[in-house]
C-alpha positions as a printed Julia matrix, in Angstrom:
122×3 Matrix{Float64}:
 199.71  260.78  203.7
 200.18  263.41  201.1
 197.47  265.15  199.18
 194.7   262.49  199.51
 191.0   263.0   200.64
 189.22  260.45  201.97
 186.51  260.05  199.64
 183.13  261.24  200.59
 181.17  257.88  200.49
 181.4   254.16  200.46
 181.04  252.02  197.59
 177.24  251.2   197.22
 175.76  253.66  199.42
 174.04  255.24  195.82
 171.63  252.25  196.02
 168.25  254.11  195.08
 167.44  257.27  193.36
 164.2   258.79  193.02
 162.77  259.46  189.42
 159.5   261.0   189.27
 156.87  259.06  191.16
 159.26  255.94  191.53
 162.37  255.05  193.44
 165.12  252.86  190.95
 167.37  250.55  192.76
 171.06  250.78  191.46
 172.41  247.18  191.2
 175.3   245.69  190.06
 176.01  243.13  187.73
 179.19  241.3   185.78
 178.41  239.15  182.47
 175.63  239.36  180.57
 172.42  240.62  181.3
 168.82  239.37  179.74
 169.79  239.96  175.64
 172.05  242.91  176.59
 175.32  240.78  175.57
 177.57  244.06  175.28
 175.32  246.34  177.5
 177.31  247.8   180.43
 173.87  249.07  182.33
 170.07  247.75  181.47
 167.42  250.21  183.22
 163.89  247.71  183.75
 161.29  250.54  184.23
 158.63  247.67  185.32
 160.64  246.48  188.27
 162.18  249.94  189.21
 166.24  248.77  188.92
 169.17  249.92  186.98
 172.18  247.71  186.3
 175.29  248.71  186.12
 178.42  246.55  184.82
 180.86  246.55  188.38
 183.7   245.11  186.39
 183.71  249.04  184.48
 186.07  251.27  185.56
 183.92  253.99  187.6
 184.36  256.74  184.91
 181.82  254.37  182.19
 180.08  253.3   185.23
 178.93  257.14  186.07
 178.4   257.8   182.44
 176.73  254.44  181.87
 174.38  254.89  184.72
 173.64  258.23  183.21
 172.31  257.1   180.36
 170.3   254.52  182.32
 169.0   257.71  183.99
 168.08  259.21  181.26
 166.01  255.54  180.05
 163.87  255.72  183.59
 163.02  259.26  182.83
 161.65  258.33  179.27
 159.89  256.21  181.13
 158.66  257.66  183.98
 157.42  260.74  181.63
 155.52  257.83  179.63
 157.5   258.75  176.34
 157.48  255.79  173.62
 159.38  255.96  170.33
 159.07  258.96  168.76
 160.33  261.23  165.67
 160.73  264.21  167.86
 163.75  266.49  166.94
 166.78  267.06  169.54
 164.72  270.44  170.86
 161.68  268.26  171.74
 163.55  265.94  173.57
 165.68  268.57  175.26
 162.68  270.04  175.9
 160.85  266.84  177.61
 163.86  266.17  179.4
 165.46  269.12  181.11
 162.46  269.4   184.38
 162.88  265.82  185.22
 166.79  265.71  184.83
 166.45  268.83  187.47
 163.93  266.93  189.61
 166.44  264.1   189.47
 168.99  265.8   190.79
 166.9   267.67  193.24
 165.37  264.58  194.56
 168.86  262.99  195.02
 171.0   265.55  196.48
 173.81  263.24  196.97
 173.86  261.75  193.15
 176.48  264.08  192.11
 178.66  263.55  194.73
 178.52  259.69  193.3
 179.02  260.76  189.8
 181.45  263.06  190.34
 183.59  260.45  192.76
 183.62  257.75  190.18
 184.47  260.53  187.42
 187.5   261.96  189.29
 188.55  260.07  192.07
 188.18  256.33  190.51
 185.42  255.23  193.31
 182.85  252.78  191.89
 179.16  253.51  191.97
 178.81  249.3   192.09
């Protein structure tokens, strides 16, 4: 029995998160994806879905499906590629990383399971 906590979700129950006007699916995936041979997570703005590589321990998963995250905001906020500085994009980025999270009350509870407690987000 000990110290342990049961942990506060199942594995897969972070299947959608809104961003902006769209809601992503979060799907899982082992080998390679489209051209992505080394990718760990591919985010596909046109069909709304993030992949993340289940065979990753849950630590890279959470900080790989951050960064896919971060890819459907660019997108959602219509950005394209760009010379902006670091304060530009911190700029563009910081209200829709806080409507993220607001919109998905439960999508640090994932992140921070998988970052400290070993529980897969796929």
């Amino acid at each position: 029995m000990g110290d342990q906590r049961p942990s506060r979700r199942r594995v897969g129950i972070a299947v959608k998160v809104k961003i902006g006007a769209y809601d992503y699916r979060i799907r899982a995936f082992k080998g390679i994806l489209a051209d992505a041979e080394s990718a760990a997570g591919l985010c596909q703005p046109d069909t709304q879905t993030i992949y993340i590589d289940s065979r990753k321990p849950p630590q890279y998963q959470a900080s790989v499906l951050i960064h896919e995250l971060i890819h459907a905001i660019w997108a959602s906020c219509n950005l394209k590629k760009t010379e902006l500085c670091e304060e530009d994009v911190c700029t563009l980025l910081d209200n829709p990383l806080a409507a993220l999270l607001r919109d998905n009350p439960k999508l640090l509870d994932v992140l921070m399971d998988a970052l400290t407690t070993g529980v897969p987000i796929v």
